[in-house]
Structure formats: structure tokens, C-alpha cells
C-alpha angles and dihedrals in degrees: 000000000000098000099012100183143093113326134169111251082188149285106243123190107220122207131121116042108278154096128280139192133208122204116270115256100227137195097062100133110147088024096160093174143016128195114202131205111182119181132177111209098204126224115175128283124026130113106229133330117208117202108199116187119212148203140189135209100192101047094274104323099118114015119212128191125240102169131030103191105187119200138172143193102320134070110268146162132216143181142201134177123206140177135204090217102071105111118235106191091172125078122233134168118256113252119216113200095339104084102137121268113291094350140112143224099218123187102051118083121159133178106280129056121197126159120226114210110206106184127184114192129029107276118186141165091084105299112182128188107203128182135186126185124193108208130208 
């Protein structure tokens, strides 16, 4: 990997119900490990936010989820470690927004790291989710 280190997968406002997308941190090819650090900053309002953080091995084309980080309504912070040499021997097919609740999906790390917000409920008074990885 050509800059290992600590990168923003995104800040992200939260407000309506919805999905959102960062843009993908490229340039993670040989990315052996991530660290994540996902926090919800929390306004008032809003059901659950879930912060799924996502890889790609063909350069975003199909997305797969290797982390589903589940908050509330409080303010919160979570980590998660990964690493790309897990092995996984048996196939399975990617998931895109639909990891479970608070689990990952360790051993598959491409080149490429997003974080997709799904949000139920309206939050408000600036809620943020904001999440960091330090690759390896």
C-alpha cells in the first residue's frame, strides 16, 4: 500500500431517514489491515443510524460489507479491527447495506474503503456520524 496510516472515511450530517454515501478512499491496494473508529455525535430525535463500512475488490463496482456499526439515540463510539489475511475458504455472496446489526465480515479488504449511513427517524440538532480507519 502505497500511504498506510490514518485516513476519513467521512463525516457525514444525519437528519431525514435515508441512505448516504462517502466518497470512496482510494489507493488501498495491498491493504493487509484497517482499524475503524466509528462515532455518532448525537443531536436530538432519530431511531437508529447504521454505519456500514465497505470495500471493493474491482475498483467499486460491487460494494461488500465488512463492518455494520448500529447507534441510537446517544452519542457513542465503536471500533473494530480487520484484517485482509483471515482466510475465508468458504464462498459467500457480498452484501451491500445489509451486514447484521454490530458485526463484521473479517478476512476481504480491497483497494478501496466508503461508509454507507443508513438512518431511520428524523435527527436533528446537528447530529454527525463520523468515522476514521487507520490501514495497514
Amino acid at each position: 500500500m502505497l500511504a498506510p496510516g490514518p485516513k476519513s472515511l467521512g463525516d457525514i450530517a444525519i437528519g431525514a431517514a435515508g441512505t448516504q454515501v462517502t466518497t470512496p478512499v482510494t489507493g488501498l491496494a495491498g491493504m493487509t489491515a484497517v482499524s475503524i473508529l466509528a462515532r455518532l455525535i448525537y443531536g436530538s430525535g432519530g431511531t437508529t443510524v447504521r454505519a456500514y463500512v465497505q470495500t471493493s475488490l474491482d475498483q467499486g463496482t460491487t460494494w461488500i460489507d465488512v463492518a455494520c456499526i448500529l447507534f441510537g439515540t446517544t452519542s457513542a463510539a465503536k471500533v473494530v479491527n480487520l484484517s485482509g489475511l483471515t482466510p475465508r475458504t468458504t464462498p459467500a455472496a457480498p452484501t451491500d447495506g445489509s451486514l447484521a446489526d454490530d458485526t463484521s465480515f473479517d478476512g476481504i479488504l480491497g483497494d478501496q474503503l466508503r461508509v454507507k449511513a443508513i438512518s431511520t427517524g428524523t435527527y436533528a440538532g446537528s447530529t454527525v456520524l463520523s468515522v476514521r480507519a487507520a490501514t495497514r
